[in-house]
Structures are given as structure tokens and as C-alpha cells.
N, C-alpha and C positions, 0 to 999 in steps of 0.2 A: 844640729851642728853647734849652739851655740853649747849645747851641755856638754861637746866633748871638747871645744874652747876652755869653758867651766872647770872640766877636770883638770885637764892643764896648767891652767893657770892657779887652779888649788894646791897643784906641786911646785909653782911659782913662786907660790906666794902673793899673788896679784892678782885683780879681777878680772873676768873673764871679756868686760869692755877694753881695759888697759891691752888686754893679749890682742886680742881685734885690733886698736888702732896700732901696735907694734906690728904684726902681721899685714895688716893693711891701714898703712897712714891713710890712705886719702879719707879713711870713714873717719877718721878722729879732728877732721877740718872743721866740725863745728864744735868740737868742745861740749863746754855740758850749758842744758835750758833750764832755767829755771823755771817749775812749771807753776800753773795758778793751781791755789787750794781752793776748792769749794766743795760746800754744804751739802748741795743735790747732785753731785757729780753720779752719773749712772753707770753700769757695764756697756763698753765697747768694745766687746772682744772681736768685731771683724778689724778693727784695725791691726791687730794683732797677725793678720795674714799676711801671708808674706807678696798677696797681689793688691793689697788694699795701696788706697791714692796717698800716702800722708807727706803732709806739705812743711817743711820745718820755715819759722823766720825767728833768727837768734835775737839778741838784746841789740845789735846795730842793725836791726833792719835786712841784714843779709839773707835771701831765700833759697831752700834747697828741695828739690822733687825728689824722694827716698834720698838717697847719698848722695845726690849731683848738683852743684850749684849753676843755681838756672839765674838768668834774668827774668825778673818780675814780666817783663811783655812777652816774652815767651811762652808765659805757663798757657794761655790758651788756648795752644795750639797742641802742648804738650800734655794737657790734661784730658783734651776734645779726643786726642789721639788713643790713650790709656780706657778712656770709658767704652770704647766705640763696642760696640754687640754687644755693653751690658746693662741689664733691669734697673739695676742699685746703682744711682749719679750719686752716691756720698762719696766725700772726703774728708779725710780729716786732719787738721791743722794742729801741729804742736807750734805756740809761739812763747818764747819767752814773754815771763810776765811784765819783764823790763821792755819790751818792745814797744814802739812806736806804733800808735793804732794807723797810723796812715801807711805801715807795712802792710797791715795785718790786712786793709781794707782791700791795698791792693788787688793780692792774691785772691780777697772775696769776689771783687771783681770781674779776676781775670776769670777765677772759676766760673763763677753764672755765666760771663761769656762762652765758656765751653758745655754750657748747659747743665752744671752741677743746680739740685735744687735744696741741697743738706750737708752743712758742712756739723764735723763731732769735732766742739774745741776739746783737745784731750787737757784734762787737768789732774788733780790728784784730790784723793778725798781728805777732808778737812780732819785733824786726829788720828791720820791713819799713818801705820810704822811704813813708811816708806822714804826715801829718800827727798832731800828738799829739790836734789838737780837730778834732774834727767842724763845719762850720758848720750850722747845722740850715735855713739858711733855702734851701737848694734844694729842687730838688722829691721827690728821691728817694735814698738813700743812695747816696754816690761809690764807699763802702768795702764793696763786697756780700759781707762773712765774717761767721762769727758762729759759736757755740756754740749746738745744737738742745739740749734740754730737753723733756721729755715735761711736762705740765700731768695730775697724777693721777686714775685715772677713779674711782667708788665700789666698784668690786675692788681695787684697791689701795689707798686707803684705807683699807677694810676689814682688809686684810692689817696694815697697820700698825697699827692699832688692838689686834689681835692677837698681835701679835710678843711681848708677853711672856710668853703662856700658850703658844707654838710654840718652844719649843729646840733643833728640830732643825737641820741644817744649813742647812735651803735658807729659811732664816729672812729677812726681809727685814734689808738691811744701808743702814743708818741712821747719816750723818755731820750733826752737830750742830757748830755753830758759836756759842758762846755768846760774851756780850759782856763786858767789867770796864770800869768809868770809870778812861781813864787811865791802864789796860794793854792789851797785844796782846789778843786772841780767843785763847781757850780752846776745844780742839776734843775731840770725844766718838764715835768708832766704836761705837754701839748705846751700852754701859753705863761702855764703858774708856776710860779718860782716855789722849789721846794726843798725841805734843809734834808742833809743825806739820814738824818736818825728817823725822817718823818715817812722815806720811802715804802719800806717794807705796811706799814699802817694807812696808808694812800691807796698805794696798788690794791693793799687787800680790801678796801671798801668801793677801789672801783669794781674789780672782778665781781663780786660776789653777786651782781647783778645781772652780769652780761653774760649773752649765751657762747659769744665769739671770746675767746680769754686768747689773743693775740696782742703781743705788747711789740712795738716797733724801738729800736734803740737808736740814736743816734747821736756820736760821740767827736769830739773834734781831733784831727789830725795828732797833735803834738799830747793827747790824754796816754797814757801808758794802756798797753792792754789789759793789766790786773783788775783796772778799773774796768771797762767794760765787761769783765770776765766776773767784777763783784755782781752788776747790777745785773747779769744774768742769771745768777744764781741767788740774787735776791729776789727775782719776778718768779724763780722756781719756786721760791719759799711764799710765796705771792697766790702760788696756786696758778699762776699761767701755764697753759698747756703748751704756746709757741711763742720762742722769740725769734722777730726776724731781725736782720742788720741792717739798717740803711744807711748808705756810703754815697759820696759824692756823684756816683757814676748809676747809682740803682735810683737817684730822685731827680736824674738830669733829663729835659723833656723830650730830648730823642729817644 
């Protein structure tokens, strides 16, 4: 469908997203994402299907399930609903890089509520000719890369709740992104203050010992997501095999 929009719009003169939201406004309601670049971004071509889950949140925070703007407390029920008889719980999130991480967090949320256990951040690869915005009003991402992330189950959670009465090695390792109004992020490995050029050379001599190469991330509300979205693809370059997120609501003791 979309390549015979494509043709049209090449007698148009105009792109084949422009024909889509002239055709049908409501898909052109979010406009375009700006998406993050990164260095380890991998192939995600099931989001590319046209039954995959993908969850958009624009630069204000606004959320949409494929075309439909939802309410963030709704997605649980409407995500629980989409998965139901199938194997694969992923989803995948395109969020602006300008977004607010307490958006993004939400929807993290809401999904492990609906039992998602993999969310694919889609981003774009770093150097690569593709466009800096995303138009959102087609039907399915053009750009199928992204950064996986585990969504925390209640064993790990657990574990992190723990980490400070557990000091042995195989401790859960815990990068913290905190916010200041009107200075850079301040970042935190477990208790140690650490400067952002020192990250990458940290991570790689704590991994290189441990047999578990799980890095937990935890970012403050008001950080942008691009930040969170560097320092995952800086634990890539880290050689960490999994990052999970942890949000307000995945380290709360219920």
C-alpha cells in the first residue's frame, strides 16, 4: 500500500507520508519524532509488521498505540488485550528524543503491567543516511533498528531492593542518571559519583569480570530520553549483554 501512495505522490511531487496525512489527517496528528542515534542500534524488522505493538510518545509527552492517542493509564489494558495468544511480549517504543523520561517510564510501566518483558527502543544508526525525524504518520516504522531493553520482572526487582545489604561481587550494578536545572546529568555507578567521559572505561572493567553482564539504569523523571537512550548504548559499547530500566513503579515494594 504504501509504495502505491509512493507512486502517487512521486506524480505529486510530494512524499508518500505528506499523501497519507492529506489522505488521512488523523495519522499526521503526531507530526514527526525525532528519533535517538546510536552506535549499537541493531535490526528490528518485526516492528516493521504491521501487527507489531509500537507505542509512540512525541516531545510533550503525548502517547499513541499505532495511530490512536491513548491515555498513558489505559495502555495496560490495551496492550494486555493486543498480546493475548501470543509467544513474543515485545514492544517497541519510538519516543522522541526530546521526551520527557517520566513519559517514557510510564508506558514502561504500563507495559510490564500488561506483562510485556522486552521493550525494542527504535532509534536510528549513528552515520547512517537516513533521515534525522521520523514522520509518524505511516503505517509502520521505515527505520526497523533499535536498542532491546529488558522491562524488570519481580526477581529482579527484588534483587535491587537488596543490593545494599549484598556486597559481594555479583551485586546488582546500578547506573543512575540524575537531573540539576540548568546543568548537564550527573551520573552514579551503584554509590560512586562518576564523570560522563569516565563511563564507557568503568563499565568496561566492571564487566570484564562478571559472568552476569546485566547493567540496571536508573534515570530521573525530568532527564530527556536521549540521555537515557546514550547510556544504553554506551553499556552496549560496554559489552553488556542486558539493560534493564528501572522506574518508579518496577522498585516500589509492592
Amino acid at each position: 500500500m504504501l509504495a502505491l501512495f509512493a507512486t502517487f505522490a512521486a506524480m505529486l511531487s510530494i512524499s508518500a507520508c505528506d499523501l497519507v496525512a492529506h489522505l488521512f489527517p488523523s495519522k499526521a496528528q503526531k507530526g514527526q519524532i525525532e528519533m535517538v542515534r546510536a552506535d549499537n542500534s541493531e535490526s528490528m524488522m518485526d516492528a516493521a509488521k504491521l501487527d507489531a505493538i509500537v507505542i509512540t510518545v512525541t516531545q510533550n509527552g503525548v502517547v499513541y498505540l499505532g495511530h490512536e492517542r491513548v491515555d498513558p493509564s489505559q495502555l495496560e489494558g490495551m496492550v494486555r488485550d493486543r498480546l493475548a495468544d501470543r509467544v513474543d511480549k515485545t514492544i517497541y517504543l519510538l519516543a522522541d528524543a526530546r521526551a520527557p523520561y517520566r513519559a517514557v517510564e510510564q508506558v514502561v510501566d504500563e507495559a510490564r503491567a500488561a506483562g510485556v518483558d522486552v521493550a525494542g527502543l527504535l532509534t536510528q544508526k549513528k552515520g547512517g543516511a537516513y533521515n534525522q525525524k521520523y514522520s509518524a504518520c505511516c503505517e509502520a516504522p521505515r527505520i526497523a533498528m533499535g536498542l532491546e531493553v529488558i522491562i524488570p520482572s519481580s526477581s529482579m526487582r527484588q534483587s535491587i531492593r537488596t543490593m545494599e545489604q549484598n556486597p559481594n561481587e555479583s551485586r546488582p550494578i546500578v547506573l543512575q542518571v540524575l537531573y540539576h536545572t540548568g546543568a548537564p546529568p550527573a551520573y552514579k555507578i551503584n554509590v560512586d559519583d562518576v564523570q560522563k567521559a569516565e563511563l564507557l572505561s568503568k563499565l568496561n572493567a566492571i564487566y570484564q569480570t562478571r559472568a552476569e553482564r546485566i547493567l540496571f539504569i536508573k534515570a530521573d523523571d525530568d532527564i530527556n530520553f536521549s540521555v537515557v537512550a546514550e547510556m544504553i548504548d554506551i553499556a552496549r559499547s560496554a559489552g553488556v549483554d542486558h539493560v534493564a530500566l528501572l522506574t518508579p513503579a518496577t522498585t516500589a515494594s509492592q
